[in-house]
N, C-alpha and C positions, 0 to 999 in steps of 0.2 A: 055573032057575039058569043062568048066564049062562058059557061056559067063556072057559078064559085069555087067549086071541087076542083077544077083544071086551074085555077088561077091561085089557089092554094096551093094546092100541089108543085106549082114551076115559081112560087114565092118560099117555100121550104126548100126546093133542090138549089136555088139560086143560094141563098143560106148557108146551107150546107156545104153548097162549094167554095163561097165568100169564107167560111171560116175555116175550111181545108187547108185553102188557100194561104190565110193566116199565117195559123199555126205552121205551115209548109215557110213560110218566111223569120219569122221569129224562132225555129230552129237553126235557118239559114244563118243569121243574126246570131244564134248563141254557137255554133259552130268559129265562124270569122270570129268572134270574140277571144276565142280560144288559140287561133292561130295567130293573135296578132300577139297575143298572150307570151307564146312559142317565142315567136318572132324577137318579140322586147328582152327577152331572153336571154335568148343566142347572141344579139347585139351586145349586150349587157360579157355575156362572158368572152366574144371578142376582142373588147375592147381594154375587158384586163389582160388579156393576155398580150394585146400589144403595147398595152403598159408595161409590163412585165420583161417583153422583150427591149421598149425601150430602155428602159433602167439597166438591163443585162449589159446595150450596148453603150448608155452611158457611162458605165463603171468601166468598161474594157478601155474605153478611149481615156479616160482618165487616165486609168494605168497607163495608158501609149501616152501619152503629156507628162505623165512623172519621171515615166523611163528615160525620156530626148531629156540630155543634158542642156541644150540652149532653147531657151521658149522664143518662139517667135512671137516680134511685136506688130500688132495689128493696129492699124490707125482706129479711134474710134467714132462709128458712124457718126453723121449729127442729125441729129431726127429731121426727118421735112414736116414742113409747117401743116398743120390740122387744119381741112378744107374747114371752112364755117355752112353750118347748114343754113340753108337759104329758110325765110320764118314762112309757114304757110297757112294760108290764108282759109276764113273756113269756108269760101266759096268754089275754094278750091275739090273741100273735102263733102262737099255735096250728093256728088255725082255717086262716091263713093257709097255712103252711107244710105242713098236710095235703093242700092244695086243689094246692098247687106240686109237691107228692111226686107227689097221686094224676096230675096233668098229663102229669108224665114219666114216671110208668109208662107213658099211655097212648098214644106214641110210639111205630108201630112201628119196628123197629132196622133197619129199610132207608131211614126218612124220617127219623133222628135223624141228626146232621150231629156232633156231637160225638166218635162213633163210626165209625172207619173198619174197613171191610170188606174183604175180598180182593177181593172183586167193584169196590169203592169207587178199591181201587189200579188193580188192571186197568181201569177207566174212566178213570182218571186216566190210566194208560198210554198208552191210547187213542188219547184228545182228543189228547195231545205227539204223538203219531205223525200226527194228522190233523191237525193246525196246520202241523208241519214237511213234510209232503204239500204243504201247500197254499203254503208258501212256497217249496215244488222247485217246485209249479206256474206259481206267477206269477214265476219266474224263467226257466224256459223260456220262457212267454209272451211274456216281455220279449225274449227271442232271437228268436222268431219274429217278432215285429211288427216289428222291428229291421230284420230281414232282410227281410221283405215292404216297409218303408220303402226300402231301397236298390234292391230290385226295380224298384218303383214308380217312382222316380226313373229307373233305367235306360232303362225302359219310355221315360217322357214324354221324356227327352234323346235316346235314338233317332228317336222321332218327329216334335219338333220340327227334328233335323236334317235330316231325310228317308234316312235311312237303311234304315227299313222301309219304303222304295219303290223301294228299287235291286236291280236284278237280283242273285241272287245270285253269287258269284265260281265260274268252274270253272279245270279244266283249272291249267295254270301259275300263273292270274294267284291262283287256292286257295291252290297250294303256297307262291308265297312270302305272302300273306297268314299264315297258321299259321307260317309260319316267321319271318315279321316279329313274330306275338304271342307265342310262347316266348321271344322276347331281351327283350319288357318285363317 
């Protein structure tokens, strides 16, 4: 028989690695969300462009239609007759709707998206607190580069003047230097 301390202990490590685990999945998940993200995207600018290319080549064929002096005549189709859907029955749609229950049962309720959870807010929480992290980030960033940019420039304006090659000032001719740069 095994006492409390060890059964504790492999009740915490189990825990631990259950929410590892998690979190290892729910990154998973905000990852793929992000690429389908991509994905809908690229689709997206696709599909104007072969908009784009079709309209290009419908306007040229046009032009080639304007050009030919005789149009040819085309008989015109006659539609064919629209099947009629057959009426279905809802003993039909049974089977269906069992197989759709039994699906969402088998959902567990941490990968069901329909369903938020406290955990689901708090994640939600999160992310807004680590976006706006990162947008305090790349706004410092942008101070510092700023400033390393005027640095920099200091630096080369010095140099090509030769100013980091002149003795430094002492004595009197210091004092009124410093005291010539407090009046600008």
């Amino acid at each position: 028989m095994t006492n409390l301390p060890e059964r504790r202990r492999v009740a915490e490590n189990t825990l631990s690695r259950l929410t590892a685990q998690r979190e290892g999945l729910i990154a998973s998940l905000v990852r793929t969300e992000g690429k389908l993200k991509d994905a809908r995207r690229k689709l997206e600018r696709i599909q104007r462009a072969m908009q784009k290319a079709l309209i290009k080549h419908t306007e040229e064929w046009h032009r080639e239609q304007q050009a030919q002096p005789e149009p040819v005549q085309v008989p015109e189709p006659t539609p064919a007759p629209e099947p009629k859907p057959e009426p279905v029955d809802d003993a039909d749609l049974e089977p269906a709707r069992q197989l759709l229950q039994a699906v969402n049962e088998e959902i567990p309720y941490f990968l069901d998206r329909r369903k938020k959870t406290a955990g689901d807010i708090a994640d939600d929480a999160a992310r807004a607190k680590i976006e706006a992290d990162k947008k305090e980030s790349e706004k410092t960033r942008a101070k510092v580069n700023a400033e390393k940019r005027v640095v920099r420039q200091q630096k080369l304006d010095a140099k090509l003047s030769g100013a980091t090659r002149r003795m430094p000032l002492t004595g009197r001719a210091a004092l009124a230097a410093i005291k010539a740069e407090r009046r600008t």
